[in-house]
N, C-alpha and C positions, 0 to 999 in steps of 0.2 A: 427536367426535374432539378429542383432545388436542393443543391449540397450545402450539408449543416456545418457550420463552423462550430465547434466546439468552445473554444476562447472567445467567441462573441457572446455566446450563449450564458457563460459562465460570469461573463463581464456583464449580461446583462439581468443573469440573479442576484449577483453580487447589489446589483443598483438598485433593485427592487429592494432587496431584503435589508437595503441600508436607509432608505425610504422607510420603511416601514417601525425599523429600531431606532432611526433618528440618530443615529453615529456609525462609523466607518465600523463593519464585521471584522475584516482585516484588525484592526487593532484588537478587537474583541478577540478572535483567535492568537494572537500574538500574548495577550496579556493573560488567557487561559495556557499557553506553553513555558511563560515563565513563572506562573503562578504552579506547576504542574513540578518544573523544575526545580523551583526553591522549596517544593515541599518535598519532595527526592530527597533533595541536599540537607535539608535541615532537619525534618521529622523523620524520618525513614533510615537521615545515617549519622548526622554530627548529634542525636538528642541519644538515640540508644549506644552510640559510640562513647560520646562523654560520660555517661550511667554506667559502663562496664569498665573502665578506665577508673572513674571515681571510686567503685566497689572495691577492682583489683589492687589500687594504688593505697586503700585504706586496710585490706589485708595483709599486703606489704611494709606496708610502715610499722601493725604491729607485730610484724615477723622483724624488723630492724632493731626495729623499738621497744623490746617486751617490757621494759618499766612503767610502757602506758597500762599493762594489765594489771590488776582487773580495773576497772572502768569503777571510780567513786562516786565521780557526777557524770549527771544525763547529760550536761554542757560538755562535761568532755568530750562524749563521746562526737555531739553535735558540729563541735569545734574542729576535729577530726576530719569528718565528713565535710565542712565547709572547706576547710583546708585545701584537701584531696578535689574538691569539686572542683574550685579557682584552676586547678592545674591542668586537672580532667577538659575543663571547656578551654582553655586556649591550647591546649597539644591539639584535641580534635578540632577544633577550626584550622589547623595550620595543615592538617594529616588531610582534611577534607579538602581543603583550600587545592592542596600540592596537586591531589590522584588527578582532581579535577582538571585542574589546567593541561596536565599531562594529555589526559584522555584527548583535550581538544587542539594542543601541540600549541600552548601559550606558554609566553615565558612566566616561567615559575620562580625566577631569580628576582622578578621586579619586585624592587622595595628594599632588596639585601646590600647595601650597601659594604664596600671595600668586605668583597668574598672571601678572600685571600686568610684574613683574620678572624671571621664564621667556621673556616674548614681549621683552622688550627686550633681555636676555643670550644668547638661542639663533638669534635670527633674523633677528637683521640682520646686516648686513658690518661689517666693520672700518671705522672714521672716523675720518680725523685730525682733530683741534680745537688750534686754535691760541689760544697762552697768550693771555689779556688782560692789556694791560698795563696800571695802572693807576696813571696818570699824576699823578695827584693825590698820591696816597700813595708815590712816589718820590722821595728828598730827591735827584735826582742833578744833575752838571752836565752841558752841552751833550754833550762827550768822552762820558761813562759812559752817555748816555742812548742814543748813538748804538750803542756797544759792546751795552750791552743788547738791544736792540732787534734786532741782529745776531744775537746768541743765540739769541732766540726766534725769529725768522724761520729759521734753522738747522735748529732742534731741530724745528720743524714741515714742513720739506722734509724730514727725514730722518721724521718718521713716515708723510709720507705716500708717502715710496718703501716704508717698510715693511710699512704696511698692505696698499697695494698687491700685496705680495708674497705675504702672509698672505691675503688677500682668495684670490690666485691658487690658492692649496694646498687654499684651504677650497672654492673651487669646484672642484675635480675631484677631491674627496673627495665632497662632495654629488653629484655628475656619478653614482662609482660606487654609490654607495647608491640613486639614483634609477634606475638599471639595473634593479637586482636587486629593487629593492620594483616594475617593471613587470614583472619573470619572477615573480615570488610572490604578488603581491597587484594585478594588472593588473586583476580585473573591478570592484575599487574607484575606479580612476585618474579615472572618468564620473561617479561619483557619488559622492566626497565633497563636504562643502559648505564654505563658505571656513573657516569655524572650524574644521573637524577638518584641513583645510590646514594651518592655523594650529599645530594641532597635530603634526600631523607634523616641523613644518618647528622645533618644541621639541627632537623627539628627534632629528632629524639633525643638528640645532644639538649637542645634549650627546654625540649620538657624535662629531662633529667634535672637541670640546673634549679627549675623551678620548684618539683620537687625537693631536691636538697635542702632549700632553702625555707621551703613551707616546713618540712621534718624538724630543721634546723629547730624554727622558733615555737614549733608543738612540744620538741626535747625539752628545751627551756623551759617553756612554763609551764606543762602540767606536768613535766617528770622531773626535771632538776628544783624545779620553786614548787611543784606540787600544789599548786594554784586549788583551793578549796573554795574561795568569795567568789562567786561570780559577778561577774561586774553588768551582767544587764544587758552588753553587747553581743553583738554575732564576732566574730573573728577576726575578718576584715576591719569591723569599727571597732574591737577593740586594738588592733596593730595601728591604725591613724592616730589612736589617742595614745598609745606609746611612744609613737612618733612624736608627736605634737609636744609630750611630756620631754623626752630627750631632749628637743630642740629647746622648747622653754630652758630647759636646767643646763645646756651646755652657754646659751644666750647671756646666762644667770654668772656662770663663771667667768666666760670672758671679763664681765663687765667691772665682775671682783679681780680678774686678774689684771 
């Protein structure tokens, strides 16, 4: 009696059924498990992750921000939302980017360039430091020394109410991110190790920064210039043509000066 090989058999459907499709099944399988995969990753976690990041990050801003209320134009509101989105999709590609490699034990440092200055720029708070004065090398009298020293003592109560303040925004920016990475990636929360901490706490550090900066220049123009003309652009194309403006007009002074 003839014993069946199973791996001949398998090897010889395979050949049939490649005969019959006119290209290798194997890839055809292959390219259904990454096609399977990248819609895990992208539809299923980085599109409703970014949407709840965008949402939460735009209720946040006008919880920083309440000079945005009430809302005079519909651009505002839109500019807003644009804003918050920009931030929303690169945190969550970097937050989906990390778990992932994690899960598969890849390095997740690649790309990050001199660490050393990522972990001291992304993860610590806000500190004021106060000037040193440097008594030697001041030529002043008793009067000027005292005035000086006024100065500095000033300029350093005023950083540290303001850090403080910055300190404040930056934790309940972390606050919402640390929400939504335990709704999305909560069976990590136990088992990462203090270095991939470490890391995370990079990319919540540079979404932070991002936000800051996007608030920054939303502050500016619809609350502090109170921006009524809309200019016709989305957000993004109108920040380039700002750019573009600056650049012309400092170009413009050199040339005078």
């Amino acid at each position: 009696m003839e014993k069946h090989n199973p791996e001949e058999e398998n090897s010889e459907s395979k050949e049939r059924l490649r005969e019959q499709l006119g290209f290798d099944p194997d890839r055809l399988f292959k390219s259904l498990e990454t096609y399977a995969e990248l819609y895990r990753k992208i539809k299923l976690l980085q599109f409703p992750l970014t949407a709840d990041l965008k949402e939460q990050m735009k209720e946040l801003f006008e919880k920083q921000y309440p000079g945005i209320k009430p809302y005079i134009q519909i651009w505002h509101v839109n500019w807003v939302f644009e804003a918050m989105e920009g931030v929303a999709n690169n945190l969550s590609i970097r937050l989906v980017n990390f778990f992932e490699k994690v899960e598969k034990g890849e390095n997740y440092k690649e790309g990050c360039d001199e660490y050393y200055q990522l972990v001291e720029l992304y993860t610590k708070p806000y500190e004021a430091h106060k000037r040193e004065i440097e008594y030697d090398e001041l030529k002043l009298n008793a009067e000027q020394l005292r005035i000086y020293e006024e100065v500095v003592e000033e300029s350093y109560q005023e950083d540290l109410i303001g850090f403080k303040d910055m300190n404040l925004r930056r934790n309940e920016f972390l606050n919402v991110v640390n929400k939504l990475m335990l709704r999305y990636f909560g069976e990590h929360n136990d088992t990462l190790t203090a270095e991939e901490w470490l890391h995370y706490d990079i990319i919540t550090g540079m979404g932070y920064e991002d936000y800051f900066d996007a608030c920054k220049e939303l502050n500016h123009y619809l609350i502090e210039k109170n921006m009524q003309e809309y200019p016709g652009l989305d957000y993004d194309h109108f920040l380039l043509k700002e750019c573009e403006r600056f650049h012309e007009e400092w170009e413009l002074k050199k040339q005078t000066i």
